[in-house]
BAZA-928566 format. One record per residue (C-alpha): x, y, z; residue in one letter. Coordinates in pm, whole numbers, plus 50000, padded with zeros to 5 digits. Layout:
% residues N
XYZa ...
***
This chain:
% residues 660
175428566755894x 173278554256146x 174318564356529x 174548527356608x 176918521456400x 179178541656640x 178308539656996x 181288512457089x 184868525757125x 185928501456881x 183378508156581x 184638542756657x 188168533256583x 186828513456267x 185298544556114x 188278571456073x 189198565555701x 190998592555450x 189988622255317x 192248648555361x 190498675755257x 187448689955324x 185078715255116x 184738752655215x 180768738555323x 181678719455572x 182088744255864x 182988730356198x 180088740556461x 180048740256838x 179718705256956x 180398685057289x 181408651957411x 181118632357678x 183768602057713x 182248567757848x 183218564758196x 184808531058177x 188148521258080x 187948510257681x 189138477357743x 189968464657434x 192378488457327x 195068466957480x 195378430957418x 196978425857777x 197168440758131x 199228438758438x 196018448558631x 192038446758606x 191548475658355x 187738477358458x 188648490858796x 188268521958938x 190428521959188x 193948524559016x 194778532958652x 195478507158398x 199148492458324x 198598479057987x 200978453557836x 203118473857556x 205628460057328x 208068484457158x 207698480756822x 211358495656735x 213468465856974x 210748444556982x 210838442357373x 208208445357650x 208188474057876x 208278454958238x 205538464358515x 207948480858722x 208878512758472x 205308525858552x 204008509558908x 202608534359117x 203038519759407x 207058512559372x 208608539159170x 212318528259096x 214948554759193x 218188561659026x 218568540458690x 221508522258725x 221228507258366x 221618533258086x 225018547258020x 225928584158234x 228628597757963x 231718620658143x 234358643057987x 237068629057898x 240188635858153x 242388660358085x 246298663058042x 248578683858254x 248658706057992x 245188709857862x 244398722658248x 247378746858183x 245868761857863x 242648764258037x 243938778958351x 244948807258129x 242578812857906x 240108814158205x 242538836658407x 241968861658081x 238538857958058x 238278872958374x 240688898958364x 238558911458025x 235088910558283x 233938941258393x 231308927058593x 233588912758838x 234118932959155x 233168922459531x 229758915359428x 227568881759395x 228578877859038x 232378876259063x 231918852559356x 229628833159160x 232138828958818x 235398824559014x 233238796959231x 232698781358830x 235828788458762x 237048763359040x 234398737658926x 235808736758587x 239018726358734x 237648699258907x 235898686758598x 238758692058362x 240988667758603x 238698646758856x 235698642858635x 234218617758832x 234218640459121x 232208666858913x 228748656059055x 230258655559417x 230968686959417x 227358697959289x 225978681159578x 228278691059827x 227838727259725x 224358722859706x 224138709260073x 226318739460191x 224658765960052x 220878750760087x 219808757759729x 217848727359712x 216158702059964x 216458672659709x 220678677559662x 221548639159637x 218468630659372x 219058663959188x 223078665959130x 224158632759197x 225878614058876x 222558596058808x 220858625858773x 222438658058631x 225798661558828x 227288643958483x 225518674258321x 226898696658498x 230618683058476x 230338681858113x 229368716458097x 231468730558378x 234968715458164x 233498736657829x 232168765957912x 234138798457934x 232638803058300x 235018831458335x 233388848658040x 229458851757903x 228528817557943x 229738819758335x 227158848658370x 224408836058200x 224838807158427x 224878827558733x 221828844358622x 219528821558482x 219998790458752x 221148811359068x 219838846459018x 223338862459112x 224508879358816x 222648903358605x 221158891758288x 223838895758011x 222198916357720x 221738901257345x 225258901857177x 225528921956898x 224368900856545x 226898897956244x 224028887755979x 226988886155724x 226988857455476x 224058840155719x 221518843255430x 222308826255091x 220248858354905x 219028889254996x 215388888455041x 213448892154730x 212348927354609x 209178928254502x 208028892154674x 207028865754442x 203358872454408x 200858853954698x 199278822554615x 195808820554543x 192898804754789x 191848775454676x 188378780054851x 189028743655006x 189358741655386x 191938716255532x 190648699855913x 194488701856110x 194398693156452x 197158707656723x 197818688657030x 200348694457284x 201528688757647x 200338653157675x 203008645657976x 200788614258037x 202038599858406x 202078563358425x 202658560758731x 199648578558828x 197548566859145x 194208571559175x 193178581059520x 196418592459633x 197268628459752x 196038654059463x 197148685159714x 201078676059795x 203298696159973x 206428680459825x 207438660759507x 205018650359214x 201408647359325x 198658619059242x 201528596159310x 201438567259637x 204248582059756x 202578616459801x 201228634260071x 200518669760253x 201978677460557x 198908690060709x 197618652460675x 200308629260605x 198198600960683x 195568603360443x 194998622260145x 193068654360188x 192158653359786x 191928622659660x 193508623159300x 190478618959121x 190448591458846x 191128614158529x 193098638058672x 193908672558863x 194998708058856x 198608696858989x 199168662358827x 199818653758496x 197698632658316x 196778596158397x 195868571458139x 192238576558141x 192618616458076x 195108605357763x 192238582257619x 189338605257701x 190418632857494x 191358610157223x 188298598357193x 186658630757222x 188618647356943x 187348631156612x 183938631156729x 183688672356769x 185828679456518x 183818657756270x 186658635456141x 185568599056280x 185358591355877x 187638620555701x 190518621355951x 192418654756007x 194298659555691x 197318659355915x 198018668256280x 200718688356496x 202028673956823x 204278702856915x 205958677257233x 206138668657623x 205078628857631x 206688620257948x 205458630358315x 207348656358516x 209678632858735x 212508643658887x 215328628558675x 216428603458936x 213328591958886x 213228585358505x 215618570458241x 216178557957894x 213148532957897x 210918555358060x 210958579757811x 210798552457526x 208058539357701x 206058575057687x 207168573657319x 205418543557224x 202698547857415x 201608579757285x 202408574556924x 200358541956893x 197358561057056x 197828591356803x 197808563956514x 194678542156613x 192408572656773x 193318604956537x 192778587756205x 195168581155878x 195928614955820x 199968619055978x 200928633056275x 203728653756224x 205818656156597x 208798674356778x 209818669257056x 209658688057425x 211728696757689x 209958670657878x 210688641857607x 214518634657644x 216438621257949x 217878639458129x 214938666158100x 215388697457883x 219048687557762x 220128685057404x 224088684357345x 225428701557046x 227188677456802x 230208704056827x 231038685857181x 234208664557222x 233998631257107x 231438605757232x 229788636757417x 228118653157086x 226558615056995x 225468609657374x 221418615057251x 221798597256950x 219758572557141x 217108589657158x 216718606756791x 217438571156655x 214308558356844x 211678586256805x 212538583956404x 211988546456422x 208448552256559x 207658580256318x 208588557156058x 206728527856221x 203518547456241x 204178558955864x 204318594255909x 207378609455759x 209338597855401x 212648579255446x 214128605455328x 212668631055607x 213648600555850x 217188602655761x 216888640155868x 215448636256226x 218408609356283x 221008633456193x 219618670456304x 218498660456666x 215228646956573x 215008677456314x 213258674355983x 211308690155690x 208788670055505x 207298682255165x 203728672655182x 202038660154811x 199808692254848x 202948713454843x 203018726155178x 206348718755357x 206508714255764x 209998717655959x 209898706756288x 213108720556505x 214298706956844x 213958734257086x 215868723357354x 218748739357121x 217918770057242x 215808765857564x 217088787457847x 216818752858082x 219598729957852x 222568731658043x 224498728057715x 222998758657550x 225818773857809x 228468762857625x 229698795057380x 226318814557499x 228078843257354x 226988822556969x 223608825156831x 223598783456717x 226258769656842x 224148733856767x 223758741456389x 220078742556401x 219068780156313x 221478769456025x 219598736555918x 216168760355934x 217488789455725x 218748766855443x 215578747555435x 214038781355412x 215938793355115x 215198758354931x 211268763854986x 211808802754856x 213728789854578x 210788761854489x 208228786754589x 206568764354852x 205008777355146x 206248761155544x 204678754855877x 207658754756112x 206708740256459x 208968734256753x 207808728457148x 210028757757362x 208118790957214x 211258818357062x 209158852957200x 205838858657421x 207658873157790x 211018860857674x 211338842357976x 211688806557781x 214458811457481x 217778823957549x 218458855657409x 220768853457121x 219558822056931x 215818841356977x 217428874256859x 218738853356502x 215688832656518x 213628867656453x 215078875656165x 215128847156039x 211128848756030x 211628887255849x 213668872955599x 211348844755493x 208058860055582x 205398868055453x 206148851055106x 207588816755250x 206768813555618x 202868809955639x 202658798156033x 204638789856349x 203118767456608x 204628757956945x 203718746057262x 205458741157603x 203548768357807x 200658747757863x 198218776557816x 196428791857492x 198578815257335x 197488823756994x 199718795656787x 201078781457097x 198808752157114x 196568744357469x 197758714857695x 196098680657724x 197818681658072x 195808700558368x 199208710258530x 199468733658689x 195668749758746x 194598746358389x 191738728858220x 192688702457961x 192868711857580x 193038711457185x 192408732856884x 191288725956523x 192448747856255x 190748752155898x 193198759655675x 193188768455290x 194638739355110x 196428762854841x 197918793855043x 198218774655394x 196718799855596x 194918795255872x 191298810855827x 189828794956167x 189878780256490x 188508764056731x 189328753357057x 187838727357301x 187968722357695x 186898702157953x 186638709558291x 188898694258538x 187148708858838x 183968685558742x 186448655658730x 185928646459097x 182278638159028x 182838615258805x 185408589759053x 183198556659130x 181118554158855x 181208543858494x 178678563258322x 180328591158200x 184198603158163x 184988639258118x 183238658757906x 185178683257581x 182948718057541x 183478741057279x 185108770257391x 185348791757146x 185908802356806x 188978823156718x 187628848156432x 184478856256607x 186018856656949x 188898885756868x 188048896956531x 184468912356646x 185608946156552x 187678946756301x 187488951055944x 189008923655784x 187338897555523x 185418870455591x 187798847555418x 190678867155509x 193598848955688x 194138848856076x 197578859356031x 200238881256180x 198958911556031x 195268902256200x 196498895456538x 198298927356553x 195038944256492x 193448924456751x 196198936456992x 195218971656844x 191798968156995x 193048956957305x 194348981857371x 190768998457301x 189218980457535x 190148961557814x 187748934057799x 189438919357501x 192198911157687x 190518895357998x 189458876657730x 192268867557605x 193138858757961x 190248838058080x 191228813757757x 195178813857825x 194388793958125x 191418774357880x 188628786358134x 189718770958434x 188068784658780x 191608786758924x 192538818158640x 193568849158798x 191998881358655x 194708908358414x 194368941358576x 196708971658583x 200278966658415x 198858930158358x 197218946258047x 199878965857877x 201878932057966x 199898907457790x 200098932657422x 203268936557464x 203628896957513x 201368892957193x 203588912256981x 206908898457057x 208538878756801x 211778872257036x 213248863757366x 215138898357362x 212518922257216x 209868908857515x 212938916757755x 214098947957640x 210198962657622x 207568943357783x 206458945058183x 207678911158316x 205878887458550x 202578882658346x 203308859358136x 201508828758318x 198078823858449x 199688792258637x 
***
């Protein structure tokens, strides 16, 4: 094809066809790309605002394909950021009866007479302080939030009370979970703990495995499947958190709130901005339109897919910016939604993306209720799983049947590919140490049901003999500092009863940074360079035999403001096999699987280097990557080789886990 054919953005768009699968020839080699430095213009039909400037990013025109309405210019102005949605529905408890308070004056009176942690320490104060809270919620619930302010405001915790805990925000949160929880009990301590720091962390509850698993593993495993020799193109993205709202030229160094925004500044200079945010982006924001369309253009030109495609693609979550939540609401996030989704379909190619969704990608942020809650309370995110599976089934990725799933297991599905391979995405929040509601019977591995909608899809792929990707945003292991303990302690053996025969790979993403299978941000937040990986899998056993992993520099991105030449540029960074498998004898064809990586962590501990290595690359080469010395090292193995929340706890050096 000649090179004319594809210098325009649009031609480029014209030439991603299908082929999903690609011979065991054609190897992916180091390339780069450097993004046009204007706008493409015609990927919108409509504007709000000149989309050739430089100035400010654009506000495109979008229509949401699911209700058919058009997102207004105020959702995502920069320069007048609506506070406190007023116009989507803040659910509360339902009141309680003079008796109902009785029972749970008792049973919460019990609770902690049982303790043994209470005493005249922090802790006890802490519970019986919950303990009053619930009261209030059980019997004034629209005082709930009030309270969380008030209490806030007394005890400092927070400079931003009002925004943070008011009703708007996550005081009706908090109420909810206040009148459920047994605050007297495990779930009162694991509060204390994990949002105030003034209880000890309670340790993993003991695991009753009895009856969980349908069979008993089989003994000897079916026999492996056979390499095809064929090598599958599958592209991970993550951590998009594209900011809308982003203003170019505003303060890139804050002191306070979200920077890049008009409303932003440093104290040191309040007046003017002593970094300009730079028009595709910075180490503290998240990313601004032109970032989001940069590396989207980037991506099928170095991978070589602008006329196979990827034969499918993992988006392991976080769409929407990191707003505080008075900030954000119900059309904000389906506005993030939409956005993203349309871009994945028109710039990646036909092959489908198969997504889950982040912390970052409901509203309120991080929260997932458990369908166990009272009433209208376990249906209060319907909203949301009802949309994303109406775009998913817009864009034509998923089967009605796996559509029908994600509606009714919290955006949860499996899909059974026509090459055999099956993919279960799980929503994470169900276990993320940061949902509120995961504090409701703590004690309880999966309270929400959805370790027990993964193991039975597991058993059905055993009993077919498929192979499954499982992929979820909020990672189960690495420091154990992001799943709760218990649902991480099941989720472990869940993998060693399925594994190696069923379970071929696990992908996540969340920490921003390049973690083996957690997958590298697109966002620079916070001090990283901007990212994505390509996989080349076998198209009969589903293992991954490479990767390869692109940057671009976000230091560089300064230089390229007031101009429209070039946009940022995506450099190879390196290739996975050669990069930690130097030394060890394994195949050429051999799989980069679990049984690799621990040898990699084997000669790590060898030599040092490997893991500064392994370091400069978690933070995806950015200049603002501190070096791993001294217990950093032993940390990082350790990190590498835990499967769980509570195994990283129980035996790894903490504080490591971030280059950020």
């Amino acid at each position: 094809m000649p090179a004319s054919v594809c210098l325009s953005f649009i031609r480029v768009i014209l030439c991603l066809t299908a082929v999903l699968a690609v011979s065991g020839d054609d190897v992916i080699s180091p390339s780069n790309y450097t993004a046009p430095g204007a706008f493409p213009t015609s990927v919108y039909a409509q504007y709000y605002n000149s989309p050739t400037a430089t100035s400010a990013q654009v506000q495109p025109v979008i229509s949401d394909p699911v209700t058919h309405e058009m997102f207004p210019l105020w959702l995502t102005d920069p320069n007048n950021i609506p506070q406190n949605d007023t116009t989507d529905p803040h659910p509360l408890p339902p009141k309680a009866s003079s008796s109902k308070i009785l029972q749970q004056a008792i049973a919460q009176i019990q609770s902690i007479a049982k303790n043994p942690t209470f005493g005249n320490n922090t802790c006890a104060r802490c519970q019986a302080s919950l303990e009053i809270a619930k009261f209030v919620a059980l019997a004034a619930p629209e005082e709930g939030s009030e309270l969380a302010v008030q209490l806030c405001e007394l005890f400092s915790y927070s400079s931003t009370c009002a925004n943070t805990y008011s009703r708007l925000a996550i005081g009706n949160i908090l109420t909810q979970v206040a009148s459920l929880a047994d605050v007297g009990g495990h779930d009162g301590q694991l509060l204390c703990y994990e949002f105030l720091g003034l209880c000890p962390l309670p340790p993993t509850s003991p695991l009753n495995l009895t009856g969980w698993f349908a069979k008993p593993k089989p003994n000897p495993l079916p026999p492996p499947k056979q390499p095809s020799g064929n090598r599958l193109k599958v592209l991970h993205i993550s951590d998009f958190h594209i900011d809308a709202r982003y203003a170019t030229g505003a303060e890139a160094n804050c002191t306070l709130g979200q920077c890049c925004r008009a409303n932003a500044f440093n104290t040191q200079s309040p007046d003017s901005p002593l970094f300009p945010a730079p028009r595709f982006g910075a180490y503290s924001c998240d990313a601004p339109y032109a970032l989001i369309l940069s590396v989207l253009q980037a991506i099928p030109v170095v991978a070589g897919t602008e006329e196979t495609g990827f034969a499918f693609t993992l988006f392991t979550g976080d769409m929407l910016t990191r707003d505080s939540d008075n900030q954000k609401s119900r059309a904000f996030t389906e506005y993030s939604e939409v956005v993203l989704y349309d871009l994945f379909k028109r710039l990646l190619g036909p092959g489908p993306v198969y997504a889950t969704l982040g912390n970052h990608d409901s509203y309120n942020d991080d929260l997932a209720a458990p369908y166990t809650l009272e009433g209208e309370l376990g249906k209060q995110f319907d909203w949301l799983y009802d949309h994303v599976s109406a775009l998913w089934k817009h864009q034509h990725w998923l089967p009605e049947a796996s559509i029908e799933m994600a509606r009714l297991h919290y955006s949860a599905y499996m899909v059974k590919r026509a090459d055999g391979l099956r993919v279960i995405s799980l929503n994470t929040n169900l276990w993320y140490s940061a949902n509120y509601f995961n504090y409701i019977n703590s004690s309880q591995p999966d309270t929400s049901g959805i370790l027990r909608f993964l193991t039975d899809e597991l058993q059905d792929a055993e009993d077919a003999g498929d192979r499954v990707w499982i992929m979820g945003h909020v990672l189960s292991g690495w420091d154990g500092t992001n799943a709760l303990l218990n649902p991480s302690n099941l989720s472990i053996h869940r993998v060693d009863r399925f594994s190696p025969h069923v379970i071929a790979n696990i992908f996540w993403g969340h920490s921003h940074e390049d973690q083996m299978s957690i997958g590298p941000s697109v966002t620079p937040m916070t001090n990283l360079n901007s990212g994505f990986r390509v996989y080349e899998v076998d198209s009969s056993t589903f293992e991954i035999l490479d990767a390869h992993t692109w940057q671009s520099s976000v230091n560089d991105y300064p230089s390229l403001d007031s101009q429209l030449e070039y946009g940022p540029t995506y450099s190879y960074e390196y290739n996975t096999r050669k990069t930690y498998g130097g030394n060890i004898t394994w195949g050429d064809h051999d799989p980069l699987n679990a049984t690799w990586w621990h040898m990699v962590t084997e000669q790590m501990e060898i030599s040092s280097s490997l893991v500064q290595t392994f370091n400069t690359y978690q933070g995806k080469s950015s200049i603002l990557t501190p070096p791993c010395t001294g217990d950093c090292i032993p940390a990082k193995i350790c990190y590498i080789r835990s499967g769980s929340a509570s195994i990283a706890q129980e035996n790894c050096i903490q504080g490591y886990g971030s280059v950020q």
